[in-house]
N, C-alpha and C positions, 0 to 999 in steps of 0.2 A: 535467533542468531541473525544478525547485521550479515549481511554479504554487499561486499560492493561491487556497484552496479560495471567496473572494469573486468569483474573476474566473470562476468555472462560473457557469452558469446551475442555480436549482435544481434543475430536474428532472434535467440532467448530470451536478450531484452526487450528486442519488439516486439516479441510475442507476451510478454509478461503486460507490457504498454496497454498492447490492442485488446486482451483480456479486460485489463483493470477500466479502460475506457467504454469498453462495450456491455459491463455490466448493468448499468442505469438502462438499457435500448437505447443508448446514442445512436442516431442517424448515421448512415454513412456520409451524410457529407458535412456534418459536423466533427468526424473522428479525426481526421488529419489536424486541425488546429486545433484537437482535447489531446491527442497524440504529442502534441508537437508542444504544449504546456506541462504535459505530466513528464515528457522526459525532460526539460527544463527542470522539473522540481526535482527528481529523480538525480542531478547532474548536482544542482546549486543545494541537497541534502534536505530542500524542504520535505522531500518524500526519500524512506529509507527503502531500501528490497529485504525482506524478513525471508528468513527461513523458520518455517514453525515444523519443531521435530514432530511434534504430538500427532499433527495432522499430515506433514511429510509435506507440506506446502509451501508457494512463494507466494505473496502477498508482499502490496506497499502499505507503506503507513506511514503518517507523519511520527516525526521522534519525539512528540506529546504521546501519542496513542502506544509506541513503542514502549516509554515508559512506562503506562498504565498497565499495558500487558504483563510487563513484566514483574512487574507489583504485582498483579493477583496470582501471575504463575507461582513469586515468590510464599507468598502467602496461603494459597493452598495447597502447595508443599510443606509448608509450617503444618497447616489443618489437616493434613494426609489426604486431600481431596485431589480427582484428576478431573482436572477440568480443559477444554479447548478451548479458548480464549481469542482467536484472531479471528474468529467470525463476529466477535463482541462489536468490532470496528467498523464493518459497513457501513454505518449509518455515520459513523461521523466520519470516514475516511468522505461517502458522496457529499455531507458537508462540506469538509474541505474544496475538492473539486467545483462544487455550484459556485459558492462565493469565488475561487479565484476565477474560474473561470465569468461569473458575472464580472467582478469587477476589473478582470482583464488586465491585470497587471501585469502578468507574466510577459 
């Protein structure tokens, strides 16, 4: 489930923020300007705030990864399978993250 990122309280967002950025062992003195990109994406919807019922979790994810989630949640609900699924995304959520952040577009 999409939650938008108005209905947190700030401090929830920035702690959802400093989570999602501290997972990789980002430096502390790299975290303020990975901070200050992800809520940028976070704002402009390139990064969505998920609520995952399964896990009772928030987690971001691009709205590609979101889709894909939700495809297999669809689908092994079809298969009658329980699966948790927003751990799938790590690796390409820190893709996302490395490329924007290399290429510094934000």
């Amino acid at each position: 489930m999409i939650i938008p990122p108005n209905k947190l309280s700030a401090d929830a967002l920035a702690g959802l923020i400093e989570e999602y950025v501290t997972r990789d062992g980002t430096n502390l003195a790299e975290m303020g300007s990975k901070a200050d990109m992800i809520r940028r994406a976070v704002e402009s919807k390139r990064l969505l705030v998920v609520f995952d019922e399964q896990s009772e979790s928030v987690n971001l994810m691009t709205p590609e990864d979101y889709q894909k989630a939700e495809l297999a949640a669809e689908q092994a609900a079809e298969q009658g399978d329980d699966v948790t699924y927003c751990e799938d995304y790590s690796e390409a959520e820190q893709e996302w993250v490395d490329q924007r952040y290399d290429d510094d577009e934000c």
